[in-house]
C-alpha positions as CSV (number, residue, x, y, z in Angstrom):
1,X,18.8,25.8,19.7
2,X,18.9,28.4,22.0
3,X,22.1,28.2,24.8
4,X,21.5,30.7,27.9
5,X,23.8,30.5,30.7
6,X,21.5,28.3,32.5
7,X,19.6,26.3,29.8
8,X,19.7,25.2,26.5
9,X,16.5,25.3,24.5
10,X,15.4,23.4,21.0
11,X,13.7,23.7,19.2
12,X,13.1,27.6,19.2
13,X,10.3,27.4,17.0
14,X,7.4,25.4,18.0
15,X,5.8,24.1,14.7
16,X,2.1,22.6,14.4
17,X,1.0,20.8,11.0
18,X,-2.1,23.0,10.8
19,X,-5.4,21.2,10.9
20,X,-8.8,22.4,11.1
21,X,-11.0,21.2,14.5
22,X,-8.1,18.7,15.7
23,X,-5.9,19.5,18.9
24,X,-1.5,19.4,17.5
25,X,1.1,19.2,20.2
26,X,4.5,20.3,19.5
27,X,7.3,19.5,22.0
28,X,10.0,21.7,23.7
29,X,13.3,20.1,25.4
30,X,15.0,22.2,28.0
31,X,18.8,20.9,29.0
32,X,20.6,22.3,32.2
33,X,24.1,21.9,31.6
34,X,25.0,23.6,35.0
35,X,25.5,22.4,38.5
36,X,22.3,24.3,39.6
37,X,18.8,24.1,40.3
38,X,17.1,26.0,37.3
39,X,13.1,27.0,38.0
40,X,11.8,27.4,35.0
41,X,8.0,29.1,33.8
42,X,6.3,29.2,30.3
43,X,4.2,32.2,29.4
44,X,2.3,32.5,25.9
45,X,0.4,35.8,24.7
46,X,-2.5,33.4,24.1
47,X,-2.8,31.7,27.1
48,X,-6.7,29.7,26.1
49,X,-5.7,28.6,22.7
50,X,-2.6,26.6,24.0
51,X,-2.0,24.1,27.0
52,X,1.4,23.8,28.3
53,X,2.5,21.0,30.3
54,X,4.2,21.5,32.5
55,X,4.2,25.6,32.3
56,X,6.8,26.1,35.2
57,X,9.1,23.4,37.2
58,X,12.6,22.2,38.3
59,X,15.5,21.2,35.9
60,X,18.5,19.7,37.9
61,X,21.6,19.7,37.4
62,X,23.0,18.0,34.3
63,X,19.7,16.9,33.3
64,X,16.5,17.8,30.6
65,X,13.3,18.2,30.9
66,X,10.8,18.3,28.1
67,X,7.8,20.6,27.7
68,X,4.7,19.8,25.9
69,X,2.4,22.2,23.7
70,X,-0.8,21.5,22.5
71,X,-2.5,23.7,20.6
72,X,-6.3,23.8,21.0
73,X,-9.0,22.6,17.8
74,X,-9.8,26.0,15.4
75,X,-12.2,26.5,13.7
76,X,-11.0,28.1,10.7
77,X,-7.4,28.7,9.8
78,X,-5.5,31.8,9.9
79,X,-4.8,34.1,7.0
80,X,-1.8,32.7,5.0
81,X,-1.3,30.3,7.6
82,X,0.6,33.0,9.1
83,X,0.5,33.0,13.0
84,X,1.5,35.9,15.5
85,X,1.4,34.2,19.1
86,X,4.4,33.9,20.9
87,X,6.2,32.2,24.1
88,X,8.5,33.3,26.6
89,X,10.6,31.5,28.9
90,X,11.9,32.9,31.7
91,X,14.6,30.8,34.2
92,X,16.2,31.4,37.0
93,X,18.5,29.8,39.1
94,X,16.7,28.2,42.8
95,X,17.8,26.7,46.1
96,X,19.2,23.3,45.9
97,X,17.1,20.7,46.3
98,X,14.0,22.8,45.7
99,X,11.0,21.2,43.8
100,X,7.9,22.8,41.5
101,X,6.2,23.8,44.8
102,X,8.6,26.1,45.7
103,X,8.2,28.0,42.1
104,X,6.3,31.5,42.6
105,X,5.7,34.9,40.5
106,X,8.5,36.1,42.8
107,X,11.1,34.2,41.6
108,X,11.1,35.8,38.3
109,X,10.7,39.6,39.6
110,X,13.5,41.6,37.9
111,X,12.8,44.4,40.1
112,X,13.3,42.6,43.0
113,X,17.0,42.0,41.8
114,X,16.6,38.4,40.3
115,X,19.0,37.2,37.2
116,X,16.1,35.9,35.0
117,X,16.8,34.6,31.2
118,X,14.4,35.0,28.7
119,X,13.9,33.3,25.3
120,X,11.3,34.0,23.1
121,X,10.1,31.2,20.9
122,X,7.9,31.6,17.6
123,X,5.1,29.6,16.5
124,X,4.7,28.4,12.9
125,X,1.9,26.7,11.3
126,X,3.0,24.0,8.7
127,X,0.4,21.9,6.3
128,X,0.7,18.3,7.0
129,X,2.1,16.2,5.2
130,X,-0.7,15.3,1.8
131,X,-0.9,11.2,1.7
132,X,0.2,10.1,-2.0
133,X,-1.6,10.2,-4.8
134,X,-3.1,6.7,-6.5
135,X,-1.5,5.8,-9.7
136,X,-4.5,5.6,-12.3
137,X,-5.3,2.6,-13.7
138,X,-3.6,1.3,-17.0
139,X,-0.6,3.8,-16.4
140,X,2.8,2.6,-17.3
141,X,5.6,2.8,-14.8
142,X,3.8,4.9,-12.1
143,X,2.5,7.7,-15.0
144,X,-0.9,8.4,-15.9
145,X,-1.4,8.9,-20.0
146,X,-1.3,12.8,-20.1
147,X,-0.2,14.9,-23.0
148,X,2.4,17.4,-22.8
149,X,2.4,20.9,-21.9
150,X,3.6,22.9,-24.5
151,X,5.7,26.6,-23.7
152,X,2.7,28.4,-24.2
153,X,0.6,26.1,-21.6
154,X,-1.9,24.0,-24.4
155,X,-1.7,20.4,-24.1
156,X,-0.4,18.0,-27.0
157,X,-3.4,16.2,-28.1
158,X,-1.6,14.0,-30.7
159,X,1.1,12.9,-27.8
160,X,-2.0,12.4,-25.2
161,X,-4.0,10.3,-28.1
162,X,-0.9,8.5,-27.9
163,X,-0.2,8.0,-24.7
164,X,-3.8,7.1,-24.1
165,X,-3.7,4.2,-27.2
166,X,-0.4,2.7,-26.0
167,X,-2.1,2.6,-22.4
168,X,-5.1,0.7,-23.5
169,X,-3.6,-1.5,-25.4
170,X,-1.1,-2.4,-22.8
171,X,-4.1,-2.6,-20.8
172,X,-5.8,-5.3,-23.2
173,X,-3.2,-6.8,-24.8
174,X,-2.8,-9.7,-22.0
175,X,-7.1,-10.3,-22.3
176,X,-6.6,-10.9,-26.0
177,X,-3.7,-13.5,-25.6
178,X,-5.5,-14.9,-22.6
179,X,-9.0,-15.2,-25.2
180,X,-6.5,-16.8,-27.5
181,X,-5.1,-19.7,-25.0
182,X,-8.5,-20.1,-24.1
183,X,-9.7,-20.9,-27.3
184,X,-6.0,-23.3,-28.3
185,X,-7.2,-24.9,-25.3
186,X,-11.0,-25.5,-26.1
187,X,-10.0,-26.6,-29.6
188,X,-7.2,-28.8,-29.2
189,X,-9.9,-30.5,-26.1
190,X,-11.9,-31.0,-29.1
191,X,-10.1,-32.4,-31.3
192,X,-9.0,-34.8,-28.8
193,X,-12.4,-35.9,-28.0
194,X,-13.2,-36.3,-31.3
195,X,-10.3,-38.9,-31.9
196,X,-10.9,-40.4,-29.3
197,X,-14.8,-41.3,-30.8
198,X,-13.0,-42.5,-34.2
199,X,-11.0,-44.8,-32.4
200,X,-13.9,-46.3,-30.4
201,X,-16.2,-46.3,-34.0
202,X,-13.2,-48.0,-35.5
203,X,-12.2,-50.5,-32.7
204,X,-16.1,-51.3,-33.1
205,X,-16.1,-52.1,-36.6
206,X,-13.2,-54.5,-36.6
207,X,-15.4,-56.3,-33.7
208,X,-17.9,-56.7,-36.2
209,X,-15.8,-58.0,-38.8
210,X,-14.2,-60.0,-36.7
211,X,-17.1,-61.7,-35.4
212,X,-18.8,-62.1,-39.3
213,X,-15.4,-63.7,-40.3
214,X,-16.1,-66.3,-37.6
215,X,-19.2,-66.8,-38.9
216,X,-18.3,-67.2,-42.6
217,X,-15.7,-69.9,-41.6
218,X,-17.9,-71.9,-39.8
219,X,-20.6,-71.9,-42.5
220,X,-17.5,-73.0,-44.9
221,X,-16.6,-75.6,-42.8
222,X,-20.0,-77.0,-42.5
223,X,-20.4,-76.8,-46.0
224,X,-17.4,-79.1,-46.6
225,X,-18.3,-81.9,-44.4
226,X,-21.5,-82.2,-46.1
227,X,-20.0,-81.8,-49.1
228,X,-17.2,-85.0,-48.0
229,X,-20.4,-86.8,-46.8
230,X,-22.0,-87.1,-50.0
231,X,-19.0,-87.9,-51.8
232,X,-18.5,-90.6,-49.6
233,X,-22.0,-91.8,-50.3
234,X,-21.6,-91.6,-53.8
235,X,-18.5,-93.4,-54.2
236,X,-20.0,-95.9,-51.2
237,X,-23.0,-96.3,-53.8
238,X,-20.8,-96.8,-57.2
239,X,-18.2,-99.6,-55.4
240,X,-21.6,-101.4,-54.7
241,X,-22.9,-101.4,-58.2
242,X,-19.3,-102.2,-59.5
């Protein structure tokens, strides 16, 4: 932060994440901590590769104003992202009550006896910020299976065909026991199904026994009455002859 007699600037460094063929704006706030009118005007030494809204105005009294800088698309980037343009602002105190009409090159004449401040403000190009990286695929805690980097820069292959084995196993490990419920599953539904066609073959059979039993005793029985009819005959036939 810059703090003049008149105003206070921040930042003093206008910063743009660099990006090829995309218009960045970057902001300026100016404070007048004075009871004065403060005309203020923004002048760049590239004037058509930055817009400045608004380049000149009014702060009053105990108040802010803020400034915004957009910096045009390029079309290729600068050497080391190194950048040599530079802003100046100029203020000066005014007339109360006076507005950004009243502002004119006048104003900020040094020759013609004006008290004008001047801060010069540097302009940095930053990259933007890089979005994060996915995390492969079978990694363990948020690492990818890499081998070490020994001091003289070769990488372990032993610790990497480590690595890389524990990760696929992890990877598989929960298929195989997943294969193996699946087939407890299908075998124990199998065995089931099959007990439960024993029991019907069984319940069958006893049916079938039950029913010849049935049969069996009735033929008995029949047999016996016959059996009591003729002896009845017979001893019927011998009381007559006796």
């Amino acid at each position: 932060m810059s703090t003049g007699e008149l105003l206070s600037i921040e930042p003093l460094e206008l910063t743009f994440p660099f990006e090829l063929k995309k218009q960045i704006s970057c902001s300026l706030q100016l404070s007048n901590k004075t009871d004065n009118y403060v005309a203020f005007k923004v002048k760049t030494t590239n004037p058509k590769k930055y817009c400045v809204r608004p380049n000149t105005g009014i702060v009053l009294p105990r108040s802010t104003c803020d400034i915004i800088v957009t910096m045009q698309a390029q079309k290729e980037a600068p050497v080391d992202m190194q950048c040599k343009d530079k802003f100046l602002l100029q203020s000066v105190k005014t007339n109360d009550g006076a507005t950004a009409k009243d502002i004119n090159a006048e104003m900020f004449n040094k020759e013609a006896g004006h008290v004008v401040e001047e801060c010069k403000l540097r302009v940095i190009y930053v990259s933007p910020p890089q979005p994060p990286s996915p995390v492969p695929e079978g990694s363990e805690e948020g690492s990818s299976p890499r081998g070490s980097v020994s001091d003289n820069g070769h990488v372990n292959g032993a610790e990497f065909a480590a690595q890389a084995a524990k990760a696929l196993t992890d990877r598989f490990e929960p298929q195989d026991k997943n294969m193996e419920a699946r087939a407890l599953i299908s075998k124990l539904t199998e065995e089931k199904s099959s007990a439960i066609q024993q029991n019907n073959k069984l319940r069958q059979e006893l049916e079938l026994l039950r029913r010849e039993s049935s049969k069996n005793r009735a033929g008995v029985s029949f047999v016996f009455v016959i059996l009591v009819g003729l002896l009845g005959m017979i001893l019927g036939y011998i009381m007559k002859k006796s």
